[in-house]
C-alpha positions in Angstrom: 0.0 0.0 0.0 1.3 3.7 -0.5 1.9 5.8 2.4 -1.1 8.1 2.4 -3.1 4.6 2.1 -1.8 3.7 5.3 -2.0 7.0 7.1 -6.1 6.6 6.1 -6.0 3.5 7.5 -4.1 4.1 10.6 -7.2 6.3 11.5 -9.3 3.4 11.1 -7.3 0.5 13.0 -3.2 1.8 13.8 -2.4 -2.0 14.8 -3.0 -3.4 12.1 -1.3 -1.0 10.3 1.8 -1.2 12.8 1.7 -5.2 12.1 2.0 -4.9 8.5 4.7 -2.5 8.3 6.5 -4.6 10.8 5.4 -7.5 8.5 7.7 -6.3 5.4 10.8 -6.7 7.9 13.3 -4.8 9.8 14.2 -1.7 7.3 16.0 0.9 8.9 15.8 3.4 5.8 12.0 3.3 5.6 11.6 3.8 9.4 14.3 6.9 9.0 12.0 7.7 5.9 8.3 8.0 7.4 10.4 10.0 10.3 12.1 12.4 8.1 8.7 12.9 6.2 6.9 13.3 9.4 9.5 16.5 10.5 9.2 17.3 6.6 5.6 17.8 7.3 5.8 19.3 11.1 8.0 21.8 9.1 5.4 22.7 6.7 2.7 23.0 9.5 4.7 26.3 10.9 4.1 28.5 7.9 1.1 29.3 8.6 2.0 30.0 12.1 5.4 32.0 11.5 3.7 34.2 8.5 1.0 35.2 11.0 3.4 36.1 13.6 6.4 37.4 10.9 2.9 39.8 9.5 1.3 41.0 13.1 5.2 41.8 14.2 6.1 43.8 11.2 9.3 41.2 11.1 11.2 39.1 8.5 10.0 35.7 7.6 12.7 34.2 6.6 14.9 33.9 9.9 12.0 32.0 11.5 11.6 29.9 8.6 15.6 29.3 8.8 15.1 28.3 12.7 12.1 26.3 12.2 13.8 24.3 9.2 16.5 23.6 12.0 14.9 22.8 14.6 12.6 21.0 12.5 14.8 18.6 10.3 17.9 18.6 12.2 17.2 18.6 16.0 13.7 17.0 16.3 15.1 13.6 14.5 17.7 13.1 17.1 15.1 13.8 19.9 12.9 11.8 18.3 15.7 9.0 17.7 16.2 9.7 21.8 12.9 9.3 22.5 12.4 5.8 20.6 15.8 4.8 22.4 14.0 5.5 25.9 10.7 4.0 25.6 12.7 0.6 24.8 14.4 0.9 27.8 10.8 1.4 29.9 9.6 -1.1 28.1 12.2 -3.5 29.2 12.4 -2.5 32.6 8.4 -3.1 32.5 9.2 -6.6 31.2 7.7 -6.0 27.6 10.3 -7.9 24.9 10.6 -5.2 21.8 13.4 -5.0 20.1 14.5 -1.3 18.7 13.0 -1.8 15.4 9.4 -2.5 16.4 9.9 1.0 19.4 11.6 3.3 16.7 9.0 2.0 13.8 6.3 2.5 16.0 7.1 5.9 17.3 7.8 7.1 13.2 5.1 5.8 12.1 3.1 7.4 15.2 4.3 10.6 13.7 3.5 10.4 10.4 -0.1 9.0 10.7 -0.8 12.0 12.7 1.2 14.5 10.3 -2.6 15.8 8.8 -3.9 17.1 12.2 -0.4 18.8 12.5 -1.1 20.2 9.3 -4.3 21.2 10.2 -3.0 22.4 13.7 -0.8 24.6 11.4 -3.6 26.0 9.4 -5.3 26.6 12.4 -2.6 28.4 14.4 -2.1 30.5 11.1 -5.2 31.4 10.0 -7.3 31.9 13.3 -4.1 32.5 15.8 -4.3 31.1 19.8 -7.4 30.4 21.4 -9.6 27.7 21.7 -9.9 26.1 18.3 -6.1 25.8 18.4 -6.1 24.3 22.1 -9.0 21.9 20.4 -7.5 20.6 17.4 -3.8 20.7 19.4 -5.3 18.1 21.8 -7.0 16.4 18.9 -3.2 16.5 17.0 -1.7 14.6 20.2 -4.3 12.2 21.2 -3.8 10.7 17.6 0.0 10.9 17.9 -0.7 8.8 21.5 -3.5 6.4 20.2 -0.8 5.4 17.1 2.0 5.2 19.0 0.7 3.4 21.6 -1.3 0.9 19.6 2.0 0.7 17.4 4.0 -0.2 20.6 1.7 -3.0 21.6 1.4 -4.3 18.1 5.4 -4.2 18.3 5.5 -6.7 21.4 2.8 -9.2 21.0 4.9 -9.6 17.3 7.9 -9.7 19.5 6.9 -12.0 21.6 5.3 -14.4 19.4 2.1 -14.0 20.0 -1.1 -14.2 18.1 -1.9 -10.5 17.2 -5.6 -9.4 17.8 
């Protein structure tokens, strides 16, 4: 299936999903792909945001849009890279068997899936500014992210550990 195919369905059931990513094998340039797509994407959600703010300050785009591309595409990968590293480790110390793969697939893919509310987080942030429709769709943006990753991360262990998935 194509990506955008699989985001749709993520909304749908992110398991299954999870499962048959996992299913095509251990494929540490696809994972680094869906997580470089998902910053990619959490890049292109800030110009709404940063022309709004660049416009209402009387100030120059183009710096922000330099520190967001940074921030964005070099630093957020390696927190993100950090992030995968540390949920394997709870998971272990928890007593869940996942190997690295499954935690940094799952995380990625987390991303990803959820890159159209951050889009529309973006839009939202750029177009109507703070208050409570950006509060709303912000909580709406992360409950996704947590619903994937966390349905990714169990899909990752009962594969893991041999068991039947549901």
């Amino acid at each position: 299936m194509s990506v955008t195919t699989d985001i749709a369905a993520s909304y749908r059931g992110p398991g299954k999903v999870l499962r048959a990513l996992l299913a095509r094998g251990a494929h540490e340039p696809r994972a680094l792909a869906y997580l470089m797509g998902a910053c990619g994407v959490m890049f292109v959600a800030q110009w709404p945001r940063l022309a709004r703010e660049a416009h209402l300050e009387d100030t120059e785009l183009q710096p922000a849009l330099g520190g967001a591309l940074l921030a964005t595409l070099i630093f957020l990968p390696l927190i993100f890279y950090l992030i995968a590293g540390l949920s394997q480790l709870v998971a272990r110390a928890l007593g869940s068997p996942i190997e690295g793969y499954g935690t940094r697939l799952a995380l990625f893919w987390a991303l990803l899936a959820a890159s159209p509310l951050a889009l529309l987080n973006g839009l939202v942030a750029g177009f109507i500014g703070p208050g409570g429709a950006l509060t709303l769709v912000g909580i709406l943006w992360f409950a996704a992210f947590l619903w994937f990753w966390s349905s990714g991360l169990r899909e990752a262990r009962r594969l893991n550990a041999g068991a039947e998935p549901a």
